[in-house]
Backbone as JSON Lines, residues from 0, in Angstrom:
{"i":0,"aa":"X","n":[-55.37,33.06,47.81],"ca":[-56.33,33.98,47.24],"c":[-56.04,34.24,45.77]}
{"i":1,"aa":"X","n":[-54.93,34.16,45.3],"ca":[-54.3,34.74,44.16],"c":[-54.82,33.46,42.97]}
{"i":2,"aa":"X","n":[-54.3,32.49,43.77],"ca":[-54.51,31.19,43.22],"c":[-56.61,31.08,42.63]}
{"i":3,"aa":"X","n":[-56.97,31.27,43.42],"ca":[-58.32,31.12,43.22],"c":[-58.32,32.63,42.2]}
{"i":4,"aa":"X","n":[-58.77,33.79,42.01],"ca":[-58.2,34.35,41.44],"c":[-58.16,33.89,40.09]}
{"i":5,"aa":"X","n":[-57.16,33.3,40.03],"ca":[-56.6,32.9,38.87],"c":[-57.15,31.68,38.41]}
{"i":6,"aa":"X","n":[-57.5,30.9,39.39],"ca":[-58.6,29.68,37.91],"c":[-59.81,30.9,37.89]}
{"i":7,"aa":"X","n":[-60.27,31.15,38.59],"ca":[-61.7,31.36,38.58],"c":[-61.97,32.52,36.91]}
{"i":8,"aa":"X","n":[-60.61,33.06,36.56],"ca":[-60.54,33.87,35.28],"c":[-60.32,33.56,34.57]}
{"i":9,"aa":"X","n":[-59.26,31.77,34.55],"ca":[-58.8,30.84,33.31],"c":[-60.16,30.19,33.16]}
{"i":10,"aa":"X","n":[-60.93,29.62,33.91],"ca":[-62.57,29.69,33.74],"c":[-63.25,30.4,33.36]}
{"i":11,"aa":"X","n":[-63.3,31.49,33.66],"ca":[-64.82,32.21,33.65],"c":[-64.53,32.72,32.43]}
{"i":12,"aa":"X","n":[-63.24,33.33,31.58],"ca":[-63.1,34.06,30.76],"c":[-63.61,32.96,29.3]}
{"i":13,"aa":"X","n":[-63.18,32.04,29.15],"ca":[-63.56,31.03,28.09],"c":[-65.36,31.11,27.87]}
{"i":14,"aa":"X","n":[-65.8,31.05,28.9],"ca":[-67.14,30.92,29.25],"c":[-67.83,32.2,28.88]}
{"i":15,"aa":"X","n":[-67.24,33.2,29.31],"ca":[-67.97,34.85,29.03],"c":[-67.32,35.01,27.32]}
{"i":16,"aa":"X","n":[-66.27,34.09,27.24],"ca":[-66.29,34.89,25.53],"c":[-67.9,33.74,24.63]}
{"i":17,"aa":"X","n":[-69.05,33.44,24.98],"ca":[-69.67,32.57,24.1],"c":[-70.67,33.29,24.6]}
{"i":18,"aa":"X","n":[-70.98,34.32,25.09],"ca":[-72.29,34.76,25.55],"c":[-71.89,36.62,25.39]}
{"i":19,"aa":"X","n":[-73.21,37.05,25.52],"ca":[-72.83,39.19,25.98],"c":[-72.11,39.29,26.99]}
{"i":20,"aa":"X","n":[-71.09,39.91,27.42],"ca":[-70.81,39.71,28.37],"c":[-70.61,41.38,28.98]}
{"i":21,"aa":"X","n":[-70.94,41.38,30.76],"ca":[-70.65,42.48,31.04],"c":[-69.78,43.02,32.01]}
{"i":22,"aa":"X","n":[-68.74,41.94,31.74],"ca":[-67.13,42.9,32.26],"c":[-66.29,42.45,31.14]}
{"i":23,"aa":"X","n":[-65.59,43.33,31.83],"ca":[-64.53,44.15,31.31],"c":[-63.02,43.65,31.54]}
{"i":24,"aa":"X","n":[-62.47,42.55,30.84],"ca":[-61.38,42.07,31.34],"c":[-60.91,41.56,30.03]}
{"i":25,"aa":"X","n":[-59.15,41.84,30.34],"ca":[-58.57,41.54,29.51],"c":[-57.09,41.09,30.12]}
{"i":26,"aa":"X","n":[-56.87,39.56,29.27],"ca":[-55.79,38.82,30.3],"c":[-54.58,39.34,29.2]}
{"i":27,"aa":"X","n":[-53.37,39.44,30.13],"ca":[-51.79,40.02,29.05],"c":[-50.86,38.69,30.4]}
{"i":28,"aa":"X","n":[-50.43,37.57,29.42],"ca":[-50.07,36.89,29.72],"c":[-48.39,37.58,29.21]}
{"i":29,"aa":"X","n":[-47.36,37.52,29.96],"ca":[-46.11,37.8,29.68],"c":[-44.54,36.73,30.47]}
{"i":30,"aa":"X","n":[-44.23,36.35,29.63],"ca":[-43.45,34.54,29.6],"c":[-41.64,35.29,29.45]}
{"i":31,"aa":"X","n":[-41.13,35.1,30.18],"ca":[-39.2,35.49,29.22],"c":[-39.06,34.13,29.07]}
{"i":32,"aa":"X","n":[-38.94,33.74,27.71],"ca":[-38.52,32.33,27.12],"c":[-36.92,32.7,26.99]}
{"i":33,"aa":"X","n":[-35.81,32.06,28.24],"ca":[-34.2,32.01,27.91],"c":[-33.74,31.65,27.19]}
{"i":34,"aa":"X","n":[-34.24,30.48,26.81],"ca":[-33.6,29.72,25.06],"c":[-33.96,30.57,24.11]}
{"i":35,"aa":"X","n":[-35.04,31.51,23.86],"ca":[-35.02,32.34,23.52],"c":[-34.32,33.87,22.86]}
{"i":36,"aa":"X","n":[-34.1,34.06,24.4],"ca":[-33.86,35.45,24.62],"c":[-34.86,36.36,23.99]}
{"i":37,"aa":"X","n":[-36.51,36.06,25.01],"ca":[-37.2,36.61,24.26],"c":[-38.46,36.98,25.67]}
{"i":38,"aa":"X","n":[-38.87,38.13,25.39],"ca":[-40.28,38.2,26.28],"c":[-41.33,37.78,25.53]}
{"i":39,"aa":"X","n":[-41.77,37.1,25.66],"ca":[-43.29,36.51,25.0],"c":[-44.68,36.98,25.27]}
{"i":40,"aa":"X","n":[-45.32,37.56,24.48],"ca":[-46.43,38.04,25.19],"c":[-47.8,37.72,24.38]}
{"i":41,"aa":"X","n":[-48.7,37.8,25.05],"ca":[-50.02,37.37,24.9],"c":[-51.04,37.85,25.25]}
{"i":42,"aa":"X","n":[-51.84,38.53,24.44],"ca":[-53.32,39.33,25.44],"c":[-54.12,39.03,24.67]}
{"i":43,"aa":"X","n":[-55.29,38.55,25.47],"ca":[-56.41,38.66,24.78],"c":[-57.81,39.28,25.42]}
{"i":44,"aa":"X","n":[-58.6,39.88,24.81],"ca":[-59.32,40.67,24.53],"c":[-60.76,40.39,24.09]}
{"i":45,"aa":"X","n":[-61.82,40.91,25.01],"ca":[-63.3,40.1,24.12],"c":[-63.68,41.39,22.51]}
{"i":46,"aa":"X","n":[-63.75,40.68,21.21],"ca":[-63.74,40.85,19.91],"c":[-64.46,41.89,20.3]}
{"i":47,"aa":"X","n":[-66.0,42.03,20.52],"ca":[-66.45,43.61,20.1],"c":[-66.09,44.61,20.88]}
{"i":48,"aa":"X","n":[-65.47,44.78,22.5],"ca":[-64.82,45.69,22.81],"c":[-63.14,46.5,22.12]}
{"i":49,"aa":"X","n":[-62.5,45.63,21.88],"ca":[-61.54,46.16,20.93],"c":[-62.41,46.54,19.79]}
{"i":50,"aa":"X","n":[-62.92,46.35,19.19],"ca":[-63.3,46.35,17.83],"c":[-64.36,48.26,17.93]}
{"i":51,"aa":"X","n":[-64.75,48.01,19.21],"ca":[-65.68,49.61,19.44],"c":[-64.43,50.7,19.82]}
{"i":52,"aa":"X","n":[-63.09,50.16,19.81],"ca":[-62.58,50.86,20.84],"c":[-61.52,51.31,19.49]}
{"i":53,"aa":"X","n":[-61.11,50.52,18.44],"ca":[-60.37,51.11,17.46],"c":[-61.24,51.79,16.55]}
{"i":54,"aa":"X","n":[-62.92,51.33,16.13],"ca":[-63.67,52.15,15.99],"c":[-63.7,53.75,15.85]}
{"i":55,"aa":"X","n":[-63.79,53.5,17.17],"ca":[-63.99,55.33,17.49],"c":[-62.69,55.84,17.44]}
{"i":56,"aa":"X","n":[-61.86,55.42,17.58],"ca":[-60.28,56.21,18.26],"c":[-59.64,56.33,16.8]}
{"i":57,"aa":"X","n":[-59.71,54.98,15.72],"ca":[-59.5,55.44,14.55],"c":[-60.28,55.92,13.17]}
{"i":58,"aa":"X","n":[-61.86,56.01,13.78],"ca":[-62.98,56.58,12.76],"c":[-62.7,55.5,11.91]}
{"i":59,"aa":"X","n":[-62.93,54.37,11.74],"ca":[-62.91,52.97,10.91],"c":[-63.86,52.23,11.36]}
{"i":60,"aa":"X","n":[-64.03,51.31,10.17],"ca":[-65.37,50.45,10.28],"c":[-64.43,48.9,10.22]}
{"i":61,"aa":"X","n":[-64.32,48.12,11.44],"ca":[-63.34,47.03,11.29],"c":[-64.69,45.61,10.67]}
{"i":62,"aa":"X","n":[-64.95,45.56,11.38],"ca":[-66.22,44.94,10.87],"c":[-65.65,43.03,10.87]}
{"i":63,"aa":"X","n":[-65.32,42.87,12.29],"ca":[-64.1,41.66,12.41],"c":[-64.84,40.57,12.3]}
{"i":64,"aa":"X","n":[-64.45,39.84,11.61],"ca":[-64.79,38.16,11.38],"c":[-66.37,38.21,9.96]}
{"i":65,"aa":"X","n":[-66.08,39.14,9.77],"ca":[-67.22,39.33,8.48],"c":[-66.26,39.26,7.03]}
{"i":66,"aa":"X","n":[-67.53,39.04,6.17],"ca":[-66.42,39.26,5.3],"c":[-66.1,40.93,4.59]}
{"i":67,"aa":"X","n":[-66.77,41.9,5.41],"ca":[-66.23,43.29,5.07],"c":[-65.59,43.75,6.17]}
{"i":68,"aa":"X","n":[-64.45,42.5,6.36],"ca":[-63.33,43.23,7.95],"c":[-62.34,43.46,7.0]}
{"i":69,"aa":"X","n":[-62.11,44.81,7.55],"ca":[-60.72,45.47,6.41],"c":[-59.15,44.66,6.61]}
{"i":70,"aa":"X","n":[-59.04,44.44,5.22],"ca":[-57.88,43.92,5.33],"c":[-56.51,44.27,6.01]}
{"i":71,"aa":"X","n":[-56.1,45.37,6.57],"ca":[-55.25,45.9,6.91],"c":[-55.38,46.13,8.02]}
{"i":72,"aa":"X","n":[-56.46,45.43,9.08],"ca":[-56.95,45.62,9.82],"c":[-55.43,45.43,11.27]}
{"i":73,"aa":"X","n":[-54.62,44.76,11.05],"ca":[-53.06,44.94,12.04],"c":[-53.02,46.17,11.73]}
{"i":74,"aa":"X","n":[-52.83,46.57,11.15],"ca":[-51.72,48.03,10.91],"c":[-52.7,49.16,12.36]}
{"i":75,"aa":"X","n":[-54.01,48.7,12.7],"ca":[-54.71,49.56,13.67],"c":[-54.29,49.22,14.74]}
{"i":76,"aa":"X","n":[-54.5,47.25,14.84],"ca":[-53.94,46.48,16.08],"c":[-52.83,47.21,16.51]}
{"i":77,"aa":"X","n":[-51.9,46.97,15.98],"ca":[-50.15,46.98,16.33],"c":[-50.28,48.52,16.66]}
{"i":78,"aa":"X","n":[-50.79,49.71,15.86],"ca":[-51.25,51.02,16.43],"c":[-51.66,51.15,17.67]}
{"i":79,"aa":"X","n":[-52.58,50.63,17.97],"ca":[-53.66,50.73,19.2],"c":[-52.42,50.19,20.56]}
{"i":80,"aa":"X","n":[-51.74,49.12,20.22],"ca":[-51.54,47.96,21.1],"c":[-49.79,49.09,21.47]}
{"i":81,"aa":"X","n":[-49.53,49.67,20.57],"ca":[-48.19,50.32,20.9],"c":[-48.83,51.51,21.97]}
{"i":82,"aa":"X","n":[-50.03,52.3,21.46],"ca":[-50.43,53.19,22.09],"c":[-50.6,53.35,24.08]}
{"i":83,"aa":"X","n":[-51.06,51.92,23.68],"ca":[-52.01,51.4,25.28],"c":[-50.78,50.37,26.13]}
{"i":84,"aa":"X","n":[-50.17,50.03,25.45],"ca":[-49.29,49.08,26.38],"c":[-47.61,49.7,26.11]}
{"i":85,"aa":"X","n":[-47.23,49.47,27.9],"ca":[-45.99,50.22,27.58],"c":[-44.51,49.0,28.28]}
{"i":86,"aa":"X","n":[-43.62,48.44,27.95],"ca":[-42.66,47.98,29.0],"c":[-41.59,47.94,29.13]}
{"i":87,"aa":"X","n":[-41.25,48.29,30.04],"ca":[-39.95,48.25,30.71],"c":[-39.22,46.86,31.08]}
{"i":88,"aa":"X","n":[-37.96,46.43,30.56],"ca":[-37.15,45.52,30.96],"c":[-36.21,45.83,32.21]}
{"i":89,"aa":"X","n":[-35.74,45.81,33.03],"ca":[-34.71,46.04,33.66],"c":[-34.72,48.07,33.63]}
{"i":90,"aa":"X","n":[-36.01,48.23,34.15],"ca":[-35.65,49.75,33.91],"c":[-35.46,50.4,32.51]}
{"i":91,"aa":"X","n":[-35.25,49.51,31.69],"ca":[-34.98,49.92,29.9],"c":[-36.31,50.17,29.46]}
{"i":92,"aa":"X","n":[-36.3,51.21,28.25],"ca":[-37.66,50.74,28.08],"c":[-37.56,50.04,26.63]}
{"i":93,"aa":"X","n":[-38.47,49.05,26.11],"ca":[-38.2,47.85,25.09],"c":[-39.63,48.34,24.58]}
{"i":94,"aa":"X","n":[-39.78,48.45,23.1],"ca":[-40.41,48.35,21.84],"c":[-40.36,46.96,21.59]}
{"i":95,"aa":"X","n":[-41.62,46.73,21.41],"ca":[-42.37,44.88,21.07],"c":[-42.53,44.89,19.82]}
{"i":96,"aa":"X","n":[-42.78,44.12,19.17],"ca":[-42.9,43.14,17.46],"c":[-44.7,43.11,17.96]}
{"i":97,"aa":"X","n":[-44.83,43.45,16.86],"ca":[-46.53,42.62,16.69],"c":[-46.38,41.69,15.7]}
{"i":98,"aa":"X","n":[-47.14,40.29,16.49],"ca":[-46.61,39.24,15.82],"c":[-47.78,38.96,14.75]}
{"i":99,"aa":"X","n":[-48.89,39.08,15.21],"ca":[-50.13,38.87,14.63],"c":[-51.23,39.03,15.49]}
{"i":100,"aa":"X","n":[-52.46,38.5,15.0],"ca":[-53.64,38.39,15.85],"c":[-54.18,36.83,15.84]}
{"i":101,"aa":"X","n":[-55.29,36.43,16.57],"ca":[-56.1,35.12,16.25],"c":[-57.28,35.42,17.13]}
{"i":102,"aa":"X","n":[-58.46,34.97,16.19],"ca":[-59.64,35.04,16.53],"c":[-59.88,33.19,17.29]}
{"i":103,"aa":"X","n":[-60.53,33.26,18.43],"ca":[-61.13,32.2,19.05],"c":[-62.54,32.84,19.67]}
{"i":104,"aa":"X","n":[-64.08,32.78,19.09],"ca":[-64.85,32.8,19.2],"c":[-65.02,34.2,19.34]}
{"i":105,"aa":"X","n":[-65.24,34.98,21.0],"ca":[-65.84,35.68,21.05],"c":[-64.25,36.95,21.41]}
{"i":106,"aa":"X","n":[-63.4,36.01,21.37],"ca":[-61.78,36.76,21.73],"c":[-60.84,36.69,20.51]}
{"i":107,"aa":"X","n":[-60.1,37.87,20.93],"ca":[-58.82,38.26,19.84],"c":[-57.65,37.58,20.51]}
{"i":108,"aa":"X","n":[-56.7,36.98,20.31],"ca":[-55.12,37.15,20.66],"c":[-54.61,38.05,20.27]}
{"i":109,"aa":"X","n":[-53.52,38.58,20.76],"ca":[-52.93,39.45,19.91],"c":[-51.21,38.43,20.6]}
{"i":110,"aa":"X","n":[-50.52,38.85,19.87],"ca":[-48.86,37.77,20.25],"c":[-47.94,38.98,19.84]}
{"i":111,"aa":"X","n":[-47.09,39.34,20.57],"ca":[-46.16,40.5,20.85],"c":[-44.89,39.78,21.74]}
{"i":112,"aa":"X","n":[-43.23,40.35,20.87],"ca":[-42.5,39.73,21.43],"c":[-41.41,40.75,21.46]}
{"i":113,"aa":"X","n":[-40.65,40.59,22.36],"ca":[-39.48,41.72,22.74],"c":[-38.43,40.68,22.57]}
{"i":114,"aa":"X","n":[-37.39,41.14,21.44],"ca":[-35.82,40.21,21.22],"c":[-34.7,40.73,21.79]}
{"i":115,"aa":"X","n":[-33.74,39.45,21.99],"ca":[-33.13,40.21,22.41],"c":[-32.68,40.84,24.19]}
{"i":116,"aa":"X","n":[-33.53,39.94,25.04],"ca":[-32.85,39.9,26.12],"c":[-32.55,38.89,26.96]}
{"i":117,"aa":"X","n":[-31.52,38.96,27.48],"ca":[-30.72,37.72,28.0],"c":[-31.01,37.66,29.94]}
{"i":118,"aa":"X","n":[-31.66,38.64,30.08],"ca":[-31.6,38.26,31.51],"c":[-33.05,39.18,31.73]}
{"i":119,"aa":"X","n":[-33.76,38.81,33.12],"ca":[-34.91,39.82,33.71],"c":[-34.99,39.41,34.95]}
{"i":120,"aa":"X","n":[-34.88,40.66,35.4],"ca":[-34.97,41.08,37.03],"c":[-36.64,41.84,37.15]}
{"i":121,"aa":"X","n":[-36.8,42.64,36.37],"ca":[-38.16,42.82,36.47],"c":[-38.28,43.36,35.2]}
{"i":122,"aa":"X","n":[-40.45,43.45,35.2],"ca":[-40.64,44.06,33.94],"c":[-41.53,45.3,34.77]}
{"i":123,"aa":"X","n":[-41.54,46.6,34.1],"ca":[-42.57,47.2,34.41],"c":[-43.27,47.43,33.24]}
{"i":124,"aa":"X","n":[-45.03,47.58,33.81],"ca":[-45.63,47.37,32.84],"c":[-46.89,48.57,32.94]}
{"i":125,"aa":"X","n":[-47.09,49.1,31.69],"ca":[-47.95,49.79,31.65],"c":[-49.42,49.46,30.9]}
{"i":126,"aa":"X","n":[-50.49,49.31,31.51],"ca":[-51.44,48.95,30.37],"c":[-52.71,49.36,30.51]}
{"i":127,"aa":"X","n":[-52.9,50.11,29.7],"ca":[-54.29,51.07,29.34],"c":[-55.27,50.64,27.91]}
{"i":128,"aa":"X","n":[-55.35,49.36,27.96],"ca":[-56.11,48.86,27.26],"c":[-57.57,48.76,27.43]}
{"i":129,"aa":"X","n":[-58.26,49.58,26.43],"ca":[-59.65,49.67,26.38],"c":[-60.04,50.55,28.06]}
{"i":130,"aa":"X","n":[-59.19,51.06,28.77],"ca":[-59.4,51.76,29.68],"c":[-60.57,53.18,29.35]}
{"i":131,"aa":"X","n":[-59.98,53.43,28.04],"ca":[-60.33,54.83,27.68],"c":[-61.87,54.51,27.47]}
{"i":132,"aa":"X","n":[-62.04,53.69,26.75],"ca":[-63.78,53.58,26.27],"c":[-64.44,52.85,27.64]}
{"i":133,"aa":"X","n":[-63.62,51.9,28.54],"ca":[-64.71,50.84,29.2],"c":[-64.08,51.43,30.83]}
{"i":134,"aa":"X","n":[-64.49,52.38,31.63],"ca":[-63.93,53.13,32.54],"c":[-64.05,51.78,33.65]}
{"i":135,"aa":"X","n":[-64.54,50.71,33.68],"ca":[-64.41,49.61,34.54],"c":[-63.61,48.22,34.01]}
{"i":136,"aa":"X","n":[-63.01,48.84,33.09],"ca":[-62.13,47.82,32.62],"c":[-61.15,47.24,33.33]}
{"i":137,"aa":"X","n":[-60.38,46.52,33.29],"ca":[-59.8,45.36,34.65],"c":[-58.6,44.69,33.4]}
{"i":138,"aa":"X","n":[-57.07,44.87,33.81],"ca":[-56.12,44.46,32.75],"c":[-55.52,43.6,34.01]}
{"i":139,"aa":"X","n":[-55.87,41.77,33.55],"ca":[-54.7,40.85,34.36],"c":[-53.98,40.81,33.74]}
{"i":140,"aa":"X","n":[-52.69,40.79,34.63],"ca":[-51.37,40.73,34.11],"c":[-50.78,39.8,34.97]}
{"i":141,"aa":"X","n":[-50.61,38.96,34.24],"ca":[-50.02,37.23,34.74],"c":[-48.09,37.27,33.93]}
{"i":142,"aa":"X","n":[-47.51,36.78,34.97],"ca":[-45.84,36.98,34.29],"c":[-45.41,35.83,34.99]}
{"i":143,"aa":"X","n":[-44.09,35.34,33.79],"ca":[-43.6,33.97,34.49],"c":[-42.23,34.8,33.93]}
{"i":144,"aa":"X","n":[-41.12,34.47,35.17],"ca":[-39.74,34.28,34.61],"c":[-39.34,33.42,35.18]}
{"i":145,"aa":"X","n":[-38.23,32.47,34.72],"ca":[-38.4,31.4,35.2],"c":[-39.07,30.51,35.98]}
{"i":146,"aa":"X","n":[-38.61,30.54,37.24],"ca":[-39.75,29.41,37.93],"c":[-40.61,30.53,38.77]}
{"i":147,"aa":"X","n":[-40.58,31.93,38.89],"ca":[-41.42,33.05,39.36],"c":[-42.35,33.33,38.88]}
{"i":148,"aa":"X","n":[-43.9,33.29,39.25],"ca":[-44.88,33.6,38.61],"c":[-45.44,35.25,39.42]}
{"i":149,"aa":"X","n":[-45.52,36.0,38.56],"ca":[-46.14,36.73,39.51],"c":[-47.31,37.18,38.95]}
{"i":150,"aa":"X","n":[-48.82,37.79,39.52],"ca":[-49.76,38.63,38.69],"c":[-50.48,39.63,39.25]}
{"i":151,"aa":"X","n":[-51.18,40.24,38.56],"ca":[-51.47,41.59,39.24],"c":[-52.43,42.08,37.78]}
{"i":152,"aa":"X","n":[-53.54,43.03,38.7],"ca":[-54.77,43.47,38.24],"c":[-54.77,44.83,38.1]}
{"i":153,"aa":"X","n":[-54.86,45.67,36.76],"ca":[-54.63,46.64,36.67],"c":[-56.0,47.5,36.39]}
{"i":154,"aa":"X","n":[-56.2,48.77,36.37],"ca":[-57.2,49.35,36.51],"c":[-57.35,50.69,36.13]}
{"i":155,"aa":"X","n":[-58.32,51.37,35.73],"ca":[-58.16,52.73,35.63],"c":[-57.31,53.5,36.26]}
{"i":156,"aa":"X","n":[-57.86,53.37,37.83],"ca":[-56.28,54.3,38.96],"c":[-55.4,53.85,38.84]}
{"i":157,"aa":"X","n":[-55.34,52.43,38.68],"ca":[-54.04,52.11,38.96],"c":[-53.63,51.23,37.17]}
{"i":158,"aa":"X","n":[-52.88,51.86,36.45],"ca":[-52.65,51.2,35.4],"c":[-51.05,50.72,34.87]}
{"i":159,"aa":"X","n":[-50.6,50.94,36.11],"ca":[-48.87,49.93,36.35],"c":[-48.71,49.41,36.99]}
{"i":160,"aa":"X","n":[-47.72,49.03,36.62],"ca":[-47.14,47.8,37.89],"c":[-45.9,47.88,37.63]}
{"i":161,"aa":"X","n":[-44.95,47.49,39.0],"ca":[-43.5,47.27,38.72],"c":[-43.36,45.4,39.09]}
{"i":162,"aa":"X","n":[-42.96,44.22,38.17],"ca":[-43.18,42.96,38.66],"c":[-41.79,42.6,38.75]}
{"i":163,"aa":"X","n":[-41.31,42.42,40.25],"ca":[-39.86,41.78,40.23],"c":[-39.24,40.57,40.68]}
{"i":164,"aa":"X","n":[-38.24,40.03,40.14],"ca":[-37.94,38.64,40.05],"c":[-36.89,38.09,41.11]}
């Protein structure tokens, strides 16, 4: 079930970012790279819902992929993205790097990385992204540590998870 699930969103999501779309989903891909010593992370997001959602919350006009999108326009990202997403390593709690952003059509990346750890037993994860503006919003949360994949669908009621290895 999980499996289906999961193409049917590595599908459908490519597809809903080229058209209006009317859900509400946002994938947070999260990787511990060991050669590393690093949590790797990845979310992406369809462009005009973030974009309505730092909008209002920071009274700014982002105005993304135009050419009057404010230049400083991370300094809201990395704001917003500290605000709404929270995680726990091993029970610790770990402060992420904002690495940057990337625009692909109708979606943002955003790339966030935690240094600095050598082992994971679990992550817990908190994520209230675009929850506040889109009350049917839907946060997948897909995690690999080593050869363990685990994922899980987060939601208004329910906006944690504990994922263990």
């Amino acid at each position: 079930m999980k499996l289906k699930i999961h193409l049917l969103l590595f599908i459908a999501l490519p597809l809903l970012s080229f058209t209006a779309h009317k859900y509400y989903l946002s994938l947070t891909q999260i990787n511990y790279k060991s050669e590393a010593k690093a949590v790797q992370i990845i979310i992406n997001v369809f462009m005009d819902d973030i974009e309505l959602a730092l909008n209002k919350d920071f009274d700014i006009d982002l105005q993304l992929t135009t050419k009057r999108e404010l230049k400083n326009n991370d300094v809201y990202f990395e704001k917003y993205l500290k605000d709404k997403l929270a995680l726990k390593v091993d029970g610790k709690e770990k402060n992420f790097n904002y690495l940057g952003k990337e625009y692909d059509g109708d979606l943002v990346f955003f790339y966030l990385e935690i240094e600095n750890i050598n082992k994971v037993n679990s992550i817990d994860v908190s994520n209230k992204i675009l929850i506040e503006h889109f009350p049917k919003q839907q946060n997948l949360i897909k995690s690999k540590v080593g050869k363990k994949n685990k994922s899980v669908l987060l939601t208004k009621d329910e906006s944690s998870t504990l994922l263990e290895y």
